[in-house]
TORKOL-4160 file (C-alpha; in steps of 0.2 Angstrom, whole numbers, padded with zeros to 4 digits, m for minus):
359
<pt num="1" X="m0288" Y="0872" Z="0038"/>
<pt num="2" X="m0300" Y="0887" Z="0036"/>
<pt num="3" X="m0318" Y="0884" Z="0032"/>
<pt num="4" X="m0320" Y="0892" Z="0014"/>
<pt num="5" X="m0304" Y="0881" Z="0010"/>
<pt num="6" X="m0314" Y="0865" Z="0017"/>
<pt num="7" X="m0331" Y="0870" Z="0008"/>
<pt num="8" X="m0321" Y="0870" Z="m0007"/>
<pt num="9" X="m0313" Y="0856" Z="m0008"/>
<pt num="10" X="m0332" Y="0849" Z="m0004"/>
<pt num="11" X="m0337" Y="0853" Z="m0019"/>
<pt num="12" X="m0324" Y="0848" Z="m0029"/>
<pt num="13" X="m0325" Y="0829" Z="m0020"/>
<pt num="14" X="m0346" Y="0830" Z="m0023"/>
<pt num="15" X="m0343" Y="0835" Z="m0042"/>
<pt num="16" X="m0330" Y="0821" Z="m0045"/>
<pt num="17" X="m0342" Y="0810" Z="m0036"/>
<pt num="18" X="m0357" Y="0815" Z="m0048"/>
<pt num="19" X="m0362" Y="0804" Z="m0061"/>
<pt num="20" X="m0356" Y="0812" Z="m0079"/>
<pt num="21" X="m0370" Y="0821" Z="m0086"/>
<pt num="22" X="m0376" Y="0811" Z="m0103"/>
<pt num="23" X="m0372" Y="0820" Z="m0120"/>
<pt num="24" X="m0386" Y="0832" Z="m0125"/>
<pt num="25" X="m0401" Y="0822" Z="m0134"/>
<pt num="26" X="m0401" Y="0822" Z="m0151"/>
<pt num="27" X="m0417" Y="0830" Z="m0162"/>
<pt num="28" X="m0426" Y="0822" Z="m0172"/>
<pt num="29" X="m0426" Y="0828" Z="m0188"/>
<pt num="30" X="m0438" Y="0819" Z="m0202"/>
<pt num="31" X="m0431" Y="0820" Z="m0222"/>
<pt num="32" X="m0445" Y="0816" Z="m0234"/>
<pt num="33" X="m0435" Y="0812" Z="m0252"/>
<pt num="34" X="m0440" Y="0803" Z="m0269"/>
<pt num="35" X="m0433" Y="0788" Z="m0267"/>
<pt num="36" X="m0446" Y="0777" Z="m0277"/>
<pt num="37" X="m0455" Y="0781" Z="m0293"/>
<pt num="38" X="m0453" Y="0792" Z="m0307"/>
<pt num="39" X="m0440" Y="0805" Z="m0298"/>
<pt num="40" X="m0432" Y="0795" Z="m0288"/>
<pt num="41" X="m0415" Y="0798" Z="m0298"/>
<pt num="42" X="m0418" Y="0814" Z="m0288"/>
<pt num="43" X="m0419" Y="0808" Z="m0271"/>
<pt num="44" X="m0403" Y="0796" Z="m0275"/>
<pt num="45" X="m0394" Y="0811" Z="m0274"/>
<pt num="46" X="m0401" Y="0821" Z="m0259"/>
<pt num="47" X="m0399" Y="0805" Z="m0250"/>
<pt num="48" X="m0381" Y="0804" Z="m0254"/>
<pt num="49" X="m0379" Y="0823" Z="m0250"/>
<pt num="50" X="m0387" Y="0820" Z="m0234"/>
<pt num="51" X="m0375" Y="0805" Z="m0228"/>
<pt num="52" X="m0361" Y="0816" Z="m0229"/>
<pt num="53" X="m0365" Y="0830" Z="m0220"/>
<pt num="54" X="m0373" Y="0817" Z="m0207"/>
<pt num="55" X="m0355" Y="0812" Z="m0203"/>
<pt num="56" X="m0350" Y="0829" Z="m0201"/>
<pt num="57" X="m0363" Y="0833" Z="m0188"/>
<pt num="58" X="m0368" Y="0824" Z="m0170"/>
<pt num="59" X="m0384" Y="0832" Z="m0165"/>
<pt num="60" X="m0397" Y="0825" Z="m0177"/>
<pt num="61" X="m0407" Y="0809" Z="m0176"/>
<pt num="62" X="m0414" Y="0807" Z="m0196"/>
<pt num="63" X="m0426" Y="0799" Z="m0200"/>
<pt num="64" X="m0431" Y="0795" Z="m0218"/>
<pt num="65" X="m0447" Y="0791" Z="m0226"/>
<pt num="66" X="m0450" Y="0790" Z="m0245"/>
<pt num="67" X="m0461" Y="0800" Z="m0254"/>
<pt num="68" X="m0464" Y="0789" Z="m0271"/>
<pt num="69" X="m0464" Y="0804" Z="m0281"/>
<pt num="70" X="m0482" Y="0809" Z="m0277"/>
<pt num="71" X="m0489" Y="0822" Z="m0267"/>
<pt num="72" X="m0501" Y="0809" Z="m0257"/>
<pt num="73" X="m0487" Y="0799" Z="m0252"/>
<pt num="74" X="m0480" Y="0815" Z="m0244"/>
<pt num="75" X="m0492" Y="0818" Z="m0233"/>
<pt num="76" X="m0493" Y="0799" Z="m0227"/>
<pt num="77" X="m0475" Y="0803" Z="m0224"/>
<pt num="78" X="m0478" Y="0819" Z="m0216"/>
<pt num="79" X="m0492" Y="0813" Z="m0206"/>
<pt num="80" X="m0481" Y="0796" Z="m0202"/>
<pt num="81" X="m0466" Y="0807" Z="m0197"/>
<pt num="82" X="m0476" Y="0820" Z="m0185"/>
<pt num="83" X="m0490" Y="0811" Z="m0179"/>
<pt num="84" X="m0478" Y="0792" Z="m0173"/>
<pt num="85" X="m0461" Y="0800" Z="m0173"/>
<pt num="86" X="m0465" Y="0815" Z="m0165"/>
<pt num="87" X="m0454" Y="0826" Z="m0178"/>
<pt num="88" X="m0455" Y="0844" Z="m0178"/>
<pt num="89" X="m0443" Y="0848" Z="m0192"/>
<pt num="90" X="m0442" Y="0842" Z="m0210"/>
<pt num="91" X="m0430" Y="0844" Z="m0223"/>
<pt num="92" X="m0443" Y="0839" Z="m0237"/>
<pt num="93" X="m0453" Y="0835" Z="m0248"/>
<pt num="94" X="m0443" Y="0837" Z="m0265"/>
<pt num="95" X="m0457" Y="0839" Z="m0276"/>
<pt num="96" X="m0466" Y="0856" Z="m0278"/>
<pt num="97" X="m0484" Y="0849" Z="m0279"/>
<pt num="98" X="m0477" Y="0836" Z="m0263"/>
<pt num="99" X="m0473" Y="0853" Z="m0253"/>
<pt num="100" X="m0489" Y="0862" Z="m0257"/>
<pt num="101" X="m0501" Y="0846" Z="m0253"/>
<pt num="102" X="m0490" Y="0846" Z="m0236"/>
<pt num="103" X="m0487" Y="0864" Z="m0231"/>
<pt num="104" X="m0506" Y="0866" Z="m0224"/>
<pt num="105" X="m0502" Y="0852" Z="m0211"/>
<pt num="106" X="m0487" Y="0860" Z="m0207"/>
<pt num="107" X="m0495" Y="0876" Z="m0202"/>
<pt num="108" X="m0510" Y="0867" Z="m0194"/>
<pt num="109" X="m0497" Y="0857" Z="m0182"/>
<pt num="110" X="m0483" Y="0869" Z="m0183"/>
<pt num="111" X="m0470" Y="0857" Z="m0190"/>
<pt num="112" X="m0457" Y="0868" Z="m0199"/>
<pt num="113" X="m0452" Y="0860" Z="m0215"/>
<pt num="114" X="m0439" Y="0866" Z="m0226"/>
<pt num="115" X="m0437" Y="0860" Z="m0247"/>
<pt num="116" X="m0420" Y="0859" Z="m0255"/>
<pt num="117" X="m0428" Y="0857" Z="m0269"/>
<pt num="118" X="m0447" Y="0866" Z="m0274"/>
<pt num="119" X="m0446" Y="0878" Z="m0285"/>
<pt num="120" X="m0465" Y="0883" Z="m0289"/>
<pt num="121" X="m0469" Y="0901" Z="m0287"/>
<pt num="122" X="m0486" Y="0896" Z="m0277"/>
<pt num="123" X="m0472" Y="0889" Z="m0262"/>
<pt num="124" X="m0470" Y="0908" Z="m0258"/>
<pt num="125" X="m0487" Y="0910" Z="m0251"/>
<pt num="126" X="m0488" Y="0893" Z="m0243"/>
<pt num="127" X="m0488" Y="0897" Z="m0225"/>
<pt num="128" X="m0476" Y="0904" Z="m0209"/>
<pt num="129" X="m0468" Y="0885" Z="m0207"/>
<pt num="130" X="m0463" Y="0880" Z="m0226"/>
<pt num="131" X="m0446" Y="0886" Z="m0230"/>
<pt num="132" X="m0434" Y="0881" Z="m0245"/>
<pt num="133" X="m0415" Y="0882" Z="m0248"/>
<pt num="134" X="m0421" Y="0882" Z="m0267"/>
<pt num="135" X="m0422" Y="0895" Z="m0274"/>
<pt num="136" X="m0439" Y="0898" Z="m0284"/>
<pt num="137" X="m0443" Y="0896" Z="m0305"/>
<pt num="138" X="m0449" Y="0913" Z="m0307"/>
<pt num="139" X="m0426" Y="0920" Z="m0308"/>
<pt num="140" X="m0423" Y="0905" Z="m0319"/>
<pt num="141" X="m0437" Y="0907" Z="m0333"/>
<pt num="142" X="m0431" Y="0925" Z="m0334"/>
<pt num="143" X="m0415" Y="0921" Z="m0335"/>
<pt num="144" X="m0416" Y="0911" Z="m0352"/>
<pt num="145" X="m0428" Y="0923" Z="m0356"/>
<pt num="146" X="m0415" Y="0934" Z="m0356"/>
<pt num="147" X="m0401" Y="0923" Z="m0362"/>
<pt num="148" X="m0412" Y="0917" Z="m0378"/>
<pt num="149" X="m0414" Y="0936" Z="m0383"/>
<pt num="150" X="m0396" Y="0940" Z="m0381"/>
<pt num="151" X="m0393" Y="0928" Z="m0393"/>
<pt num="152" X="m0404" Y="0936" Z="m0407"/>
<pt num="153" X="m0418" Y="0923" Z="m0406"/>
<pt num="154" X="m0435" Y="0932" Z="m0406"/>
<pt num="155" X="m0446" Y="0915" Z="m0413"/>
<pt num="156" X="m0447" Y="0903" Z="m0397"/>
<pt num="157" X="m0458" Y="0887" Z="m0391"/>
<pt num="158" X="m0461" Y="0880" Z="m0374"/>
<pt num="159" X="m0462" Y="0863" Z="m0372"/>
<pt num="160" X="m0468" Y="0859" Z="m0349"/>
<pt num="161" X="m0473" Y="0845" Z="m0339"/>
<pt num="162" X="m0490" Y="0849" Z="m0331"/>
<pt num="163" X="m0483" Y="0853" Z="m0314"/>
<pt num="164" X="m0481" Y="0866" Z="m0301"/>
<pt num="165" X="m0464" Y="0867" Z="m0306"/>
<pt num="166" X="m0467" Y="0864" Z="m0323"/>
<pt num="167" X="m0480" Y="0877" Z="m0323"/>
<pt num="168" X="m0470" Y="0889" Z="m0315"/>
<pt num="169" X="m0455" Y="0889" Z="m0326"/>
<pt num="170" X="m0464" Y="0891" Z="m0341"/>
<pt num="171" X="m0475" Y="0906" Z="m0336"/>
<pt num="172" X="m0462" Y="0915" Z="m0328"/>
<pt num="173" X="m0450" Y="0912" Z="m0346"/>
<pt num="174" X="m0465" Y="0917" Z="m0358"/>
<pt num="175" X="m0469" Y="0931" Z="m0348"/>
<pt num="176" X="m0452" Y="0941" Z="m0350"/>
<pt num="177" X="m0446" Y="0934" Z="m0366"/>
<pt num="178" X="m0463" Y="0943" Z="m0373"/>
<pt num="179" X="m0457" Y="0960" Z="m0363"/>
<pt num="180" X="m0441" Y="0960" Z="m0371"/>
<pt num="181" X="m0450" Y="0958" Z="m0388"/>
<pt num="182" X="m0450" Y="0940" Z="m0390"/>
<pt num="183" X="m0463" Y="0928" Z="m0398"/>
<pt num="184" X="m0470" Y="0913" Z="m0392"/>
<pt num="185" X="m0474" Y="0905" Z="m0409"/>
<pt num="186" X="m0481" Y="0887" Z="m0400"/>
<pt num="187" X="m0483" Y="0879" Z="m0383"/>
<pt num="188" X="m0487" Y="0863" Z="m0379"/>
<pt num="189" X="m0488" Y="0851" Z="m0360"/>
<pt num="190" X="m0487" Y="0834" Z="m0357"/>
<pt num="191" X="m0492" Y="0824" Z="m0340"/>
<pt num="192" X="m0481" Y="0820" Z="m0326"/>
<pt num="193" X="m0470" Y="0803" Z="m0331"/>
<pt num="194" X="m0476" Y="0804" Z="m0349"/>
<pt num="195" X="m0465" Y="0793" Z="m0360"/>
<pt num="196" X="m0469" Y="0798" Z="m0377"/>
<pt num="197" X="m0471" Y="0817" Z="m0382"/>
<pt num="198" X="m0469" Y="0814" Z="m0402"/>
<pt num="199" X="m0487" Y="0822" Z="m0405"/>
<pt num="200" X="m0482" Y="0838" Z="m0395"/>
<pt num="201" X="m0464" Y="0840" Z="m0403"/>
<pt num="202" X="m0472" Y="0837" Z="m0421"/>
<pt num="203" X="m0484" Y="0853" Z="m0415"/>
<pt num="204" X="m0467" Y="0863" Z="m0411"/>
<pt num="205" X="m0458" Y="0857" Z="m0425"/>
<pt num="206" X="m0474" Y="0862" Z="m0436"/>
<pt num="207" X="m0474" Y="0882" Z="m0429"/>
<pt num="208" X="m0454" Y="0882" Z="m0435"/>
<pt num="209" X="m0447" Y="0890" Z="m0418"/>
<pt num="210" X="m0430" Y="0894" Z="m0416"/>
<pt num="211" X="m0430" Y="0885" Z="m0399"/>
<pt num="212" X="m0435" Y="0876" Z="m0385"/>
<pt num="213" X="m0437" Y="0880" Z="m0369"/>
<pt num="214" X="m0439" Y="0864" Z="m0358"/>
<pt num="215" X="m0446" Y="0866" Z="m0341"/>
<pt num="216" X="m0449" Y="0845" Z="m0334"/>
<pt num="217" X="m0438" Y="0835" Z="m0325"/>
<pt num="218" X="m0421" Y="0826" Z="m0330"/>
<pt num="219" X="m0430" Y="0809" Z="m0339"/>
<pt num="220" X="m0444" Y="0821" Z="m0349"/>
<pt num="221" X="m0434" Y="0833" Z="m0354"/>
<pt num="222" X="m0421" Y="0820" Z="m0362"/>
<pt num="223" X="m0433" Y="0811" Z="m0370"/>
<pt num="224" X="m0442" Y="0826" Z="m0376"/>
<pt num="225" X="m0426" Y="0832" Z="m0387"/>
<pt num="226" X="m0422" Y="0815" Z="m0392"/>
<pt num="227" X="m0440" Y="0813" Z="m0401"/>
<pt num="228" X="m0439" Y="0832" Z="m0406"/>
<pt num="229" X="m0420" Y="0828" Z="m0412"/>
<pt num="230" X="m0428" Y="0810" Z="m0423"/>
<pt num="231" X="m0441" Y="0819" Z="m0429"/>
<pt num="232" X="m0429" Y="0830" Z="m0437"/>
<pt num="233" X="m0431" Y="0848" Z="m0429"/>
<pt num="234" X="m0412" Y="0858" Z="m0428"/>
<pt num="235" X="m0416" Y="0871" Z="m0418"/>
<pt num="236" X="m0407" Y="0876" Z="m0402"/>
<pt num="237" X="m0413" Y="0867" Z="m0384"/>
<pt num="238" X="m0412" Y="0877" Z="m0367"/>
<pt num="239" X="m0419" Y="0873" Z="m0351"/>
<pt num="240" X="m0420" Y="0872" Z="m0333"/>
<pt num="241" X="m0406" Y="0865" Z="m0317"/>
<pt num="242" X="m0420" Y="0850" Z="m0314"/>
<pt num="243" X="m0413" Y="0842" Z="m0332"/>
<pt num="244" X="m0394" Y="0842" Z="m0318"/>
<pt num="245" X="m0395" Y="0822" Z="m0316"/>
<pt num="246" X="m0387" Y="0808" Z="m0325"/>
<pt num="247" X="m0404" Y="0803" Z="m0330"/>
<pt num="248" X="m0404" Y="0815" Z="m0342"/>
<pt num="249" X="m0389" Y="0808" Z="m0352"/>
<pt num="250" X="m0396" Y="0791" Z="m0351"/>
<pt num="251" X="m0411" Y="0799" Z="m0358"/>
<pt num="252" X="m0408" Y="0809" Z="m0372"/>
<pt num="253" X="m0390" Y="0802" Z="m0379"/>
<pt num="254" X="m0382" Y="0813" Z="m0391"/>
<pt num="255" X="m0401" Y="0827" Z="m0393"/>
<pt num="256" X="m0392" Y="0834" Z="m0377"/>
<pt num="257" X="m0376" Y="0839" Z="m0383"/>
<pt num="258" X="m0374" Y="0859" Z="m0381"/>
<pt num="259" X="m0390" Y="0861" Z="m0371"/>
<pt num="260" X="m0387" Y="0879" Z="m0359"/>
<pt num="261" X="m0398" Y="0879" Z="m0344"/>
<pt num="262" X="m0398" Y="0891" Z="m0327"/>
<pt num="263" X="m0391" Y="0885" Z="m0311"/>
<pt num="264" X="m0389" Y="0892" Z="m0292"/>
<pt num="265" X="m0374" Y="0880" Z="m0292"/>
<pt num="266" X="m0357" Y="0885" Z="m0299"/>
<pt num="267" X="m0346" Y="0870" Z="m0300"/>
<pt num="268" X="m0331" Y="0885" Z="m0300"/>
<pt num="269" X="m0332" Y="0892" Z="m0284"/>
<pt num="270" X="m0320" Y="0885" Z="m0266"/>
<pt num="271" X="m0337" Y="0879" Z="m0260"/>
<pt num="272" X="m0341" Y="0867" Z="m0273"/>
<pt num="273" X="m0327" Y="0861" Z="m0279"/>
<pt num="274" X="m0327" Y="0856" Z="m0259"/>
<pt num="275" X="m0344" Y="0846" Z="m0259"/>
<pt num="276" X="m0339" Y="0836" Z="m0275"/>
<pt num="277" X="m0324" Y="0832" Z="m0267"/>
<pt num="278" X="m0331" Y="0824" Z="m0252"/>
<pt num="279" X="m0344" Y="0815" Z="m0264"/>
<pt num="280" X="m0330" Y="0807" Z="m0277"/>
<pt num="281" X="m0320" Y="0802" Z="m0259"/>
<pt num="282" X="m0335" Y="0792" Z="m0256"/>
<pt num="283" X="m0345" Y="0788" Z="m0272"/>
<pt num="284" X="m0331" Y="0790" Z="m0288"/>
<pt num="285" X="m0332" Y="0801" Z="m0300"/>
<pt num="286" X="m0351" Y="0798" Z="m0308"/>
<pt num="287" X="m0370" Y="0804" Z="m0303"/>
<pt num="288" X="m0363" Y="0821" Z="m0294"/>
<pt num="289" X="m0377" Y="0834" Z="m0297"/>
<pt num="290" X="m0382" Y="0851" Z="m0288"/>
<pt num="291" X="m0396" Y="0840" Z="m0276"/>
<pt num="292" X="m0381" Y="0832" Z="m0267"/>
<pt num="293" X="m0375" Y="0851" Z="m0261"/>
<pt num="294" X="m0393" Y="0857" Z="m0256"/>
<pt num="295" X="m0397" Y="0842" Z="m0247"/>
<pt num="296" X="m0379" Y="0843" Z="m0237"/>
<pt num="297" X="m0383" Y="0863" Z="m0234"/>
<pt num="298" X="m0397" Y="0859" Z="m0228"/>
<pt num="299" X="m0392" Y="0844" Z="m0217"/>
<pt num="300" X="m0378" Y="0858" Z="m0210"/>
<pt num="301" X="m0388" Y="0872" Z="m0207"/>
<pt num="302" X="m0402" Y="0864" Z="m0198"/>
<pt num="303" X="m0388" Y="0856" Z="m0187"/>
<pt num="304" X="m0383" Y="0874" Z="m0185"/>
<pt num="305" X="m0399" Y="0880" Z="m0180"/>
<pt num="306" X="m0405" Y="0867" Z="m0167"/>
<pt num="307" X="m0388" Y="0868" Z="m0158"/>
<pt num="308" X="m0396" Y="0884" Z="m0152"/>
<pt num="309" X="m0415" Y="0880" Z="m0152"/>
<pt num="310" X="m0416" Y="0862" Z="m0149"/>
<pt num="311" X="m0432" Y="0857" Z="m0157"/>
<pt num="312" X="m0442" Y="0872" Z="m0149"/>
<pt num="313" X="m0451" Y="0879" Z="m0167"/>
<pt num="314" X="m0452" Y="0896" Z="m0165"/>
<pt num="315" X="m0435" Y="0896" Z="m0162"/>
<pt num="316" X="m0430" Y="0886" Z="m0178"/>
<pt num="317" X="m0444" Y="0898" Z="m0189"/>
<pt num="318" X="m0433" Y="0915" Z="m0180"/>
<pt num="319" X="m0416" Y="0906" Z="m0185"/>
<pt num="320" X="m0420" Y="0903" Z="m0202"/>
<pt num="321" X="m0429" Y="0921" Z="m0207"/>
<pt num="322" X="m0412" Y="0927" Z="m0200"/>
<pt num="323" X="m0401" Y="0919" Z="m0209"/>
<pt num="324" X="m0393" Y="0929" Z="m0220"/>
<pt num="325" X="m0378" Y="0925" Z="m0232"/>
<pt num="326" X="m0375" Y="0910" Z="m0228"/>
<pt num="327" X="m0363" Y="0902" Z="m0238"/>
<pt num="328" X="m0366" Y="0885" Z="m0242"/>
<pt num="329" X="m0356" Y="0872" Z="m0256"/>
<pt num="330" X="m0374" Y="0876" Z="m0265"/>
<pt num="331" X="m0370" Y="0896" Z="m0264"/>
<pt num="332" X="m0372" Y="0908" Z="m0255"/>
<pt num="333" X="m0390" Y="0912" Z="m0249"/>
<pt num="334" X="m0402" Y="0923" Z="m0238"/>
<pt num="335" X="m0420" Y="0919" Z="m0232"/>
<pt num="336" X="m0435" Y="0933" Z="m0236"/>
<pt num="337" X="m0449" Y="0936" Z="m0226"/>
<pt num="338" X="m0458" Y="0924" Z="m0236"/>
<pt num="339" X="m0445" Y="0910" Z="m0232"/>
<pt num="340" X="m0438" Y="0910" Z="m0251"/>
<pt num="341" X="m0420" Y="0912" Z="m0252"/>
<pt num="342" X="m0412" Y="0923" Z="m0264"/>
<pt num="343" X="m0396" Y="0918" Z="m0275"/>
<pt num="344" X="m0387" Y="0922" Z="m0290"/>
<pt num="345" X="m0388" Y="0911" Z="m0306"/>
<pt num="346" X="m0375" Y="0906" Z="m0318"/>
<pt num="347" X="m0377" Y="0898" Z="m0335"/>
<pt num="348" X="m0373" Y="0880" Z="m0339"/>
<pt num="349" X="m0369" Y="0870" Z="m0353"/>
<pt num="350" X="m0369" Y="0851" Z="m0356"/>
<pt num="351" X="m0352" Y="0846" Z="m0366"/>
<pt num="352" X="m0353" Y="0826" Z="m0366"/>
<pt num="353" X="m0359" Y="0817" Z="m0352"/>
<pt num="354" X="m0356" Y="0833" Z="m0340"/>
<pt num="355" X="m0364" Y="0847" Z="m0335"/>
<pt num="356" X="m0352" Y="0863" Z="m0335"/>
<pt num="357" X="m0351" Y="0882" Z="m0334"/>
<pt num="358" X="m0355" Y="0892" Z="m0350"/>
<pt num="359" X="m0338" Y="0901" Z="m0357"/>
């Protein structure tokens, strides 16, 4: 036997020989979601759309911490997460205020953390390590702005929670219905996890608007029509996707009936139709909202991403400025320089107890 041929079959005794290598490490990846206090219906559903993509991937160690709806909390999270845990990625926080009290510690220990949720249009500005797969207030308050008007109403009121989101909605709604020629005739706010807003609808009801434009989230804005509704107003309601949860049925009874509102998500399209699917295989039929398909996409793509990065940051950061039309079951989206994605909106309608595309 010739010495190459020996040498050979040396190498292929050593390798069989060689201990099997252990499956690639998985990252760490921290997920800071609402599951206590006044949003919590939110964070039921991200973690339900974040189970599901969990047993489609194999490369991501999750950890979960809760961030009580209250931008404090987030940071004790964050802090908990990077500072114990050793996490350089999280998908999180949900809240706009919980992202903008966090996003300074994400740039001071260069943790990349990306939102499925924030909308607020100060979230742009917030740093080269805060990202979002929302997309931000500023389309969706044009986009009823513009929707009101094509209906021929020119008389509207603004009814907001006073948050970052709240905030955002409503400014960037009242600044194009006014350039389109509308008239903002009353506006009024109320506190975060405000249970009664009687004294602010009798003020609407008082100025005799055509609508209402409700920028909150899903249990404010029910109860806000329902007490506009009993105290006898019969004007027309629109609003904003953070109403998309089943808390707002259980809130606002039959004051939401025909409510139209903007969404990213269109319950139409392959993608969708996919992620709701998989959520009634494992959870039935009820509680399916658009936060179950941002938290999956996002589950999916960071998965994506760290098969090529590992946890190495820059890396993650280049990925995610470069990705471009990625098609998710939330829609298809691209990252900006800013780390804002940019999507089209549809308009939705409720029509009983479900949420629905506007024919």
């Amino acid at each position: 036997m010739n010495k190459p041929v020996i040498a050979i079959m040396t190498l292929l005794l050593l390798a069989a020989c060689a201990p099997v290598q252990e499956a690639q490490e998985k990252i760490k990846v921290g997920v800071i979601i609402t599951l206590t206090g006044g949003q919590s219906n939110y964070g039921e559903g991200l973690r339900k759309g974040t189970d599901i993509a969990l047993k489609e991937v194999d490369n991501l160690n999750v950890i979960f911490e809760d961030e009580q709806s209250d931008a404090k909390a987030a940071v004790t999270a964050f802090n908990k997460l990077t500072d114990v845990d050793g996490v350089k990625l999280i998908i999180g926080p949900v809240l706009s205020g919980s992202v903008l009290a966090v996003a300074p510690l994400a740039e001071q220990k260069k943790v990349v953390i990306i939102s499925p949720t924030a909308t607020a249009a100060k979230i742009s500005d917030a740093g080269d390590y805060t990202f979002r797969i929302r997309e931000t207030a500023t389309g969706h308050g044009r986009k009823m702005a513009e929707y009101a008007i094509s209906k021929g109403w020119t008389k509207g009121s603004v009814l907001n929670v006073n948050a970052e989101a709240g905030l955002s909605y409503a400014n960037a709604f009242k600044d194009r219905f006014k350039e389109l020629g509308g008239t903002i005739v009353a506006e009024e706010m109320y506190e975060k996890d405000a249970q009664d807003m009687r004294t602010q609808a009798a003020k609407l009801i008082a100025a005799k608007p055509e609508f209402v434009y409700f920028p909150g989230f899903a249990k404010d804005i029910g109860m806000s029509m329902k007490q506009l509704r009993d105290l006898g107003y019969s004007g027309e309601f629109i609003t904003t996707p953070a109403m998309e949860d089943k808390a707002f049925f259980t809130a606002a009874g039959m004051a939401g009936e025909g409510v139209v509102y903007s969404s990213a998500f269109d319950p139409e399209s392959p993608q969708s139709i996919d992620i709701m699917q998989k959520y009634e295989q494992t959870y039935g039929t009820e509680g399916f909202s658009w936060f179950v398909a941002n938290a999956y996409d996002s589950i999916k793509l960071i998965s994506k991403i760290v098969e090529q990065c590992g946890d190495t940051v820059n890396c993650i950061k280049q990925q995610l400025y470069a990705t471009k039309g990625y098609v998710g079951t939330s829609g298809t989206f691209s990252f900006d320089s800013k780390g804002d994605v940019t999507r089209s909106l549809v308009l939705m309608q409720v029509k009983g107890n479900e949420f629905v595309k506007l024919k």
